[in-house]
Backbone as ProteinMPNN parsed JSONL, in Angstrom:
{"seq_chain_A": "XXXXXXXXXXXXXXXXXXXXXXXXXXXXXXXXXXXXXXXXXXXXXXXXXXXXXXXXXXXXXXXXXXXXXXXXXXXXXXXXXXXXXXXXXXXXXXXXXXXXXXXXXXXXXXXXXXX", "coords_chain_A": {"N_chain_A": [[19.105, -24.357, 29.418], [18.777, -23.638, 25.908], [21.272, -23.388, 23.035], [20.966, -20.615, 20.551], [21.422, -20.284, 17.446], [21.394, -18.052, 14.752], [19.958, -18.18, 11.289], [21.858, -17.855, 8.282], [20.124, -16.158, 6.602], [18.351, -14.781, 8.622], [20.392, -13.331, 10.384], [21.058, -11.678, 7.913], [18.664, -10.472, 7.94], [17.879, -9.097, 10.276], [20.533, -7.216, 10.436], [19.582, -6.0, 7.722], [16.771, -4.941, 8.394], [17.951, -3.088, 10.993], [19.848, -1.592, 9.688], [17.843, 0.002, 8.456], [16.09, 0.634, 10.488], [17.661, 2.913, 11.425], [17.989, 5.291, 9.44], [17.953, 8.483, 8.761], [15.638, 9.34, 7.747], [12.008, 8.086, 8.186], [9.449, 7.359, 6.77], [7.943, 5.397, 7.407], [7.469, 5.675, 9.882], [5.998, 7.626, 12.432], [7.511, 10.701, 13.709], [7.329, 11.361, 16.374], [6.537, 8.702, 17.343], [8.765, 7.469, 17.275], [11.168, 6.535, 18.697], [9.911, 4.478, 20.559], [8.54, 2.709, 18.921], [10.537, 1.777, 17.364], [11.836, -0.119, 19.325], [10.144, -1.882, 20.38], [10.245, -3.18, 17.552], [12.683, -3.962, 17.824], [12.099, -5.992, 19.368], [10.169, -7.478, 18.291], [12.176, -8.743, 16.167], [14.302, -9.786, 17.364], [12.626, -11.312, 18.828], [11.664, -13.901, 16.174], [11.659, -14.59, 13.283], [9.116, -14.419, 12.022], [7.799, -13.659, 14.064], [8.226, -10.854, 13.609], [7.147, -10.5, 11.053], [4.455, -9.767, 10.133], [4.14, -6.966, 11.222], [6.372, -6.129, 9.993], [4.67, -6.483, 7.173], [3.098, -4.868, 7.339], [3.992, -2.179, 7.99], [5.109, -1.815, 5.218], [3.134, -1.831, 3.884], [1.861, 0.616, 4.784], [3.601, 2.496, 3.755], [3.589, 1.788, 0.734], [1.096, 2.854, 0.402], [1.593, 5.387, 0.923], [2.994, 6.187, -1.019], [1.307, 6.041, -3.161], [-0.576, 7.869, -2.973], [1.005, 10.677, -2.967], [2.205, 9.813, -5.43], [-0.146, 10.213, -7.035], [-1.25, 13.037, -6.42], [0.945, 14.212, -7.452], [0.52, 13.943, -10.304], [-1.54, 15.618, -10.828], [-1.028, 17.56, -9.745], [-0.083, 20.026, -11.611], [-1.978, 20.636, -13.483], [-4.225, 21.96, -15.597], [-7.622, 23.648, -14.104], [-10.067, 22.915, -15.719], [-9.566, 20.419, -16.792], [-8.682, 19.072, -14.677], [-11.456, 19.415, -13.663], [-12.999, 17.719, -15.553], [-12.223, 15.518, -15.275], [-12.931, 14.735, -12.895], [-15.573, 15.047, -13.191], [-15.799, 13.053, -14.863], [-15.519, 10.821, -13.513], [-17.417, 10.627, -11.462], [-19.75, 9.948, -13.293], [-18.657, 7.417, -14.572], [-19.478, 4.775, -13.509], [-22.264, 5.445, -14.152], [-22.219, 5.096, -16.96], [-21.342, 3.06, -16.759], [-23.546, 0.856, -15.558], [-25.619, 1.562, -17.391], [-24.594, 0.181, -19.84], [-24.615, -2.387, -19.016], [-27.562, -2.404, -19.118], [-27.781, -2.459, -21.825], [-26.367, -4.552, -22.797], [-28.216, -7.191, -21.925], [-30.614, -6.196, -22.823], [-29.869, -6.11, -25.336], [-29.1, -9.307, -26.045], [-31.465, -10.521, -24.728], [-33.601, -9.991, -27.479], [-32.472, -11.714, -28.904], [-32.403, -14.267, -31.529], [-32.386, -17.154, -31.639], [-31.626, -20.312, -33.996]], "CA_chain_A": [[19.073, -23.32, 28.421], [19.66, -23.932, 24.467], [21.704, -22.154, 22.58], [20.924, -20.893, 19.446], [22.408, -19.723, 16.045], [20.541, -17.674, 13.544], [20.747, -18.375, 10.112], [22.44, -16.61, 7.508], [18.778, -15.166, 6.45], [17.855, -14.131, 9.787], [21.225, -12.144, 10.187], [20.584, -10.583, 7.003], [16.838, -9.572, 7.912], [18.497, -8.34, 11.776], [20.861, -6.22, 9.539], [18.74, -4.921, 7.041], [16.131, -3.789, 9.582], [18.498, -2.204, 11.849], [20.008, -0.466, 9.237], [16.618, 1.026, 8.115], [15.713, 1.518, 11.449], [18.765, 3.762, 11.766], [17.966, 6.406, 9.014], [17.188, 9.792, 9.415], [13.779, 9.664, 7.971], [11.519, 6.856, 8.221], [8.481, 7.682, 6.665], [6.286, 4.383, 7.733], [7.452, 5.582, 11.364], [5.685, 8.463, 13.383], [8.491, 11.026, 14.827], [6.501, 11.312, 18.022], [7.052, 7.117, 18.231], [9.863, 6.733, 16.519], [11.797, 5.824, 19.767], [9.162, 3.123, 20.751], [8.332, 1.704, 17.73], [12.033, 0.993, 17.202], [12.488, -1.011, 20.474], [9.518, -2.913, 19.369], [10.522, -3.364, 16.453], [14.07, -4.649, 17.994], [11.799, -6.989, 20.262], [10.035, -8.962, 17.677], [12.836, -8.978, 15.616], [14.928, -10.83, 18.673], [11.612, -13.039, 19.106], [11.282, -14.287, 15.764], [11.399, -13.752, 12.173], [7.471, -14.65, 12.093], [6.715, -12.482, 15.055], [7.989, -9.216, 12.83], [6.305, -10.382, 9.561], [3.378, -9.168, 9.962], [4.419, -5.501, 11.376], [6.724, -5.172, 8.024], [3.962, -6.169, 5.851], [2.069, -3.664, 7.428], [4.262, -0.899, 7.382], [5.244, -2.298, 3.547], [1.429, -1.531, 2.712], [1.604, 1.951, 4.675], [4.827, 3.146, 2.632], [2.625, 1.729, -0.361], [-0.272, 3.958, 0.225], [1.706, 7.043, 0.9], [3.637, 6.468, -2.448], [0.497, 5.793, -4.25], [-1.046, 9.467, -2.399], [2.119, 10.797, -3.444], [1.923, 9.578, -7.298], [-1.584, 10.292, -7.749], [-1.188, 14.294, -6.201], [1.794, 14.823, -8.18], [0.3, 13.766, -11.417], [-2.592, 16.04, -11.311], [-0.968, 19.439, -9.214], [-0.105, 20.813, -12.362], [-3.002, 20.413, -14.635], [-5.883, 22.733, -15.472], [-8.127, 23.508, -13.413], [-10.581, 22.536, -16.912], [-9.306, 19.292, -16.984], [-9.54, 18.3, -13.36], [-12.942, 19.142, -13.044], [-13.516, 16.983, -16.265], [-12.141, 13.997, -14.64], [-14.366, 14.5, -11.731], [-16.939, 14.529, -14.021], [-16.217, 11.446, -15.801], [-15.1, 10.344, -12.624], [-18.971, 10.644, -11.217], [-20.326, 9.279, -14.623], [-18.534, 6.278, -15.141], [-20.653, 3.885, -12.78], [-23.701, 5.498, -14.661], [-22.064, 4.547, -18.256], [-21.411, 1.296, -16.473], [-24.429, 0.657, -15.729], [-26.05, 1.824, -18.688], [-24.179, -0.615, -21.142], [-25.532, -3.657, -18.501], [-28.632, -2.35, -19.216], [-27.9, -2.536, -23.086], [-26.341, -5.891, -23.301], [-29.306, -7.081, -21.292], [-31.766, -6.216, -24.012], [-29.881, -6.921, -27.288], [-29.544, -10.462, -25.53], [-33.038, -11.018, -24.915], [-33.867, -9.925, -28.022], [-31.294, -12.483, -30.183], [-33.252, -15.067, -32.476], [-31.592, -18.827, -31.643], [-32.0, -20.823, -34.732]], "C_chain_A": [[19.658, -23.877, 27.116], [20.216, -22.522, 23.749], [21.159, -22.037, 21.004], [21.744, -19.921, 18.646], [21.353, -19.104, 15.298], [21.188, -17.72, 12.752], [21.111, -17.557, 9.601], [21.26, -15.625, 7.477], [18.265, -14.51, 7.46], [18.755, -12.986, 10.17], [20.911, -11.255, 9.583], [19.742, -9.927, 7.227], [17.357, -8.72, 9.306], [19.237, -6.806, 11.161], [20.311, -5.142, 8.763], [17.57, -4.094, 7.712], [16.673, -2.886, 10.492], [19.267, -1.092, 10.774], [18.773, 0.865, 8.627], [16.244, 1.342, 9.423], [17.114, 3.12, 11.774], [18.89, 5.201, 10.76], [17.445, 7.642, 9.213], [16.125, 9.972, 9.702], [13.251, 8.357, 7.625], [10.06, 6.961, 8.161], [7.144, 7.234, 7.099], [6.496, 4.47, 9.677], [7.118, 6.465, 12.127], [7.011, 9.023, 14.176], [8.442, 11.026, 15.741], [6.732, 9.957, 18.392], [7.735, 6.426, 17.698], [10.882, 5.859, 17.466], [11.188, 4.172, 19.878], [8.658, 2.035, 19.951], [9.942, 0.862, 16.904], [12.303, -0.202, 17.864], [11.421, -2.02, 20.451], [9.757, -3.463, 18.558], [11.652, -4.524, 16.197], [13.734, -6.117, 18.797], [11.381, -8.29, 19.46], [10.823, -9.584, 16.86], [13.761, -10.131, 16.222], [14.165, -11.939, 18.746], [11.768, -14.128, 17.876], [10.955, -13.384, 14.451], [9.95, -13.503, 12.004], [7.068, -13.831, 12.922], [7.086, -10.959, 14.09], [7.709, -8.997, 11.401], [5.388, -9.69, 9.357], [3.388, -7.235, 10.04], [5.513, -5.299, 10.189], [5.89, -5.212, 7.394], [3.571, -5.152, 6.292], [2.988, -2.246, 7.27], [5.287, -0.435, 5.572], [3.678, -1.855, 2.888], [1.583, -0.015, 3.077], [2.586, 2.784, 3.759], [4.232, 3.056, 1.217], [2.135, 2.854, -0.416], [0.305, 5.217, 0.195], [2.046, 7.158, -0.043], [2.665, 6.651, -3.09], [-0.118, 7.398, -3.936], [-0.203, 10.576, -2.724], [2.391, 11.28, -5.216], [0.638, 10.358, -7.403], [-1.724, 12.073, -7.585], [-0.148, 14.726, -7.124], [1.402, 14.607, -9.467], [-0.387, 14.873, -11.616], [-2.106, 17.84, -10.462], [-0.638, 19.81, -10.433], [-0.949, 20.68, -13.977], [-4.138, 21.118, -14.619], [-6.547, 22.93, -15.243], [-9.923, 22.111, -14.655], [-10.541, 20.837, -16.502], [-9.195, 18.404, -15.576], [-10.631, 17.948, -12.96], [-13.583, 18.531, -14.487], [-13.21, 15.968, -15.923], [-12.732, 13.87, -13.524], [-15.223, 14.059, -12.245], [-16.942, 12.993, -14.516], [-16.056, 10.487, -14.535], [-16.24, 9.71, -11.721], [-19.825, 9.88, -12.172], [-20.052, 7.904, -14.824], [-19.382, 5.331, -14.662], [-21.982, 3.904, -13.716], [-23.626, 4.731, -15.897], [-22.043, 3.36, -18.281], [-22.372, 0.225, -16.499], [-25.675, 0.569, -17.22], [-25.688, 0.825, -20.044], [-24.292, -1.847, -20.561], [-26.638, -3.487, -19.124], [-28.948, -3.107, -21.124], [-27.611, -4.033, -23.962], [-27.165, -6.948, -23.06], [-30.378, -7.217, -22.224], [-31.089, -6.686, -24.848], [-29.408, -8.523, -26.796], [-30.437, -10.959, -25.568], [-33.506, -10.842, -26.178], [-33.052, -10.613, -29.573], [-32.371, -13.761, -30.299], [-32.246, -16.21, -32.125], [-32.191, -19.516, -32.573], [-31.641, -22.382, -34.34]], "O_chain_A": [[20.742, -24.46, 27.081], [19.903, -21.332, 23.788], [20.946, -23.028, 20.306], [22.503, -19.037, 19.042], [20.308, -19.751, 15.232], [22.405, -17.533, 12.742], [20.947, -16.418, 10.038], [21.255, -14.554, 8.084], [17.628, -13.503, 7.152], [18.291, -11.855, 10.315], [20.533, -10.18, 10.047], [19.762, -8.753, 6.857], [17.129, -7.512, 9.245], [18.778, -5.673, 11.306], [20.407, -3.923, 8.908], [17.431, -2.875, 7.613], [15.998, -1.916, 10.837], [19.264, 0.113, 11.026], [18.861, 2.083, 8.469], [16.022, 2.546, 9.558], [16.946, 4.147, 12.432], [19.661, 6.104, 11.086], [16.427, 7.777, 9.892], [15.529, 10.362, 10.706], [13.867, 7.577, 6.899], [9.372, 6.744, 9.159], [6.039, 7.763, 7.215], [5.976, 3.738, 10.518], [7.975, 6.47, 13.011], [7.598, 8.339, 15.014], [9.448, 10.703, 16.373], [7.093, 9.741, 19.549], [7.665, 5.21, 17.517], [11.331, 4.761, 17.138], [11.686, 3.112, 19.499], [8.431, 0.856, 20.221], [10.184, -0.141, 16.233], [12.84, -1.174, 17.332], [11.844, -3.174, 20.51], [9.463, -4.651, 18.692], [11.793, -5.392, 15.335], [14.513, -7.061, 18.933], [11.751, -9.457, 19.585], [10.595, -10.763, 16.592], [13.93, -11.214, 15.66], [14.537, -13.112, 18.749], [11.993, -15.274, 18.264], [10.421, -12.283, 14.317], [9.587, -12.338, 11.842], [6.033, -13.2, 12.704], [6.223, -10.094, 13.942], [7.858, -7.993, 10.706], [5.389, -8.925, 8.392], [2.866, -6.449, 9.25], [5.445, -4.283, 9.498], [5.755, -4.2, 6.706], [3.686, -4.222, 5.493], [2.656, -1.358, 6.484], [5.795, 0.57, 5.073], [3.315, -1.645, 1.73], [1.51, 0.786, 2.145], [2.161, 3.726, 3.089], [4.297, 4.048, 0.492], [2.549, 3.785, -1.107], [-0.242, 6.138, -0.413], [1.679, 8.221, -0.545], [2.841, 7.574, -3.886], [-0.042, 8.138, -4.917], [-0.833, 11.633, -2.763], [2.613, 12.302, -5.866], [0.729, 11.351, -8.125], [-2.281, 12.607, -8.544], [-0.418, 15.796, -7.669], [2.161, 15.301, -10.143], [-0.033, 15.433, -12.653], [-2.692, 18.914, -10.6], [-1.677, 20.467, -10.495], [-0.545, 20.651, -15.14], [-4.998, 20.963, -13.752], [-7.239, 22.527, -16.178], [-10.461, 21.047, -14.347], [-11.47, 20.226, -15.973], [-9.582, 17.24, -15.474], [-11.013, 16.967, -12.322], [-14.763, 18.844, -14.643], [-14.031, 15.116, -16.265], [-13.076, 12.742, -13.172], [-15.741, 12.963, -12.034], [-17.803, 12.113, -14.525], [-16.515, 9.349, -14.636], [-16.152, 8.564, -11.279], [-20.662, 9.127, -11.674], [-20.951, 7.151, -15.195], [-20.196, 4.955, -15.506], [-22.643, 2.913, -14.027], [-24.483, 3.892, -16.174], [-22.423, 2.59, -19.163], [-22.305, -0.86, -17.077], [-26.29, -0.361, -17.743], [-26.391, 0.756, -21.052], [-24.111, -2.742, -21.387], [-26.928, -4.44, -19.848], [-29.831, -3.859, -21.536], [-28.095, -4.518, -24.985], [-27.042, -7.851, -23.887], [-30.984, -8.277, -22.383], [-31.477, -7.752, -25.325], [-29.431, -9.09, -27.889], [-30.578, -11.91, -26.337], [-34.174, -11.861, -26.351], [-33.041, -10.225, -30.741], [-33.04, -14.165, -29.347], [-31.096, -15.955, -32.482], [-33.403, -19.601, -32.371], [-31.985, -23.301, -35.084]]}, "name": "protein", "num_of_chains": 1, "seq": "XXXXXXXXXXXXXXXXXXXXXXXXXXXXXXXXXXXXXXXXXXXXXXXXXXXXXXXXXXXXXXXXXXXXXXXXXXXXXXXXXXXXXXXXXXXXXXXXXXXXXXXXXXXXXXXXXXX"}
């Protein structure tokens, strides 16, 4: 059997995950599997900083997305109904305008005189 030592950084990352696992609310964690996803959590952490990289990024992107779902609802709950359903609109449109000004650079291109 070898023994080993983790480094300072590995402490730290042991630490800082266990203390986030330890807060009340833990938004990137299902209450229903908050138990099990902990003790997971505690497993790859034990295995290997590399084995629990990947499961932070990932619940680093889902904490993302809810913030960004989050931001983007709170910007627009208190705004006009007027003005919502004009950013739909343009919202539907833009692709077309997009299109439309391919179409335009397209022709006045073809139609440029090279001297």
């Amino acid at each position: 059997m070898e023994e080993y030592y983790p480094s300072d950084d590995e402490q730290q990352l042991y630490a800082l995950v266990s203390d986030y696992l330890q807060r009340p609310n833990l938004y990137a964690l299902p209450v229903s599997q908050r138990s099990l996803m902990t003790m997971i959590l505690r497993k790859l952490l034990a295995s290997s900083t590399y084995a629990i990289s990947g499961t932070l990024n990932g619940l680093a992107n889902k904490l993302d997305l809810i913030a960004r779902e989050i931001n983007d609802a709170s910007l627009t709950e208190n705004l006009p109904d007027e003005v919502i359903n004009s950013y739909e609109q343009y919202d539907e449109q833009k692709d077309e305008w997009i299109d439309e000004d391919d179409d335009e650079e397209s022709n006045s291109s073809a139609n440029c005189v090279y001297r």
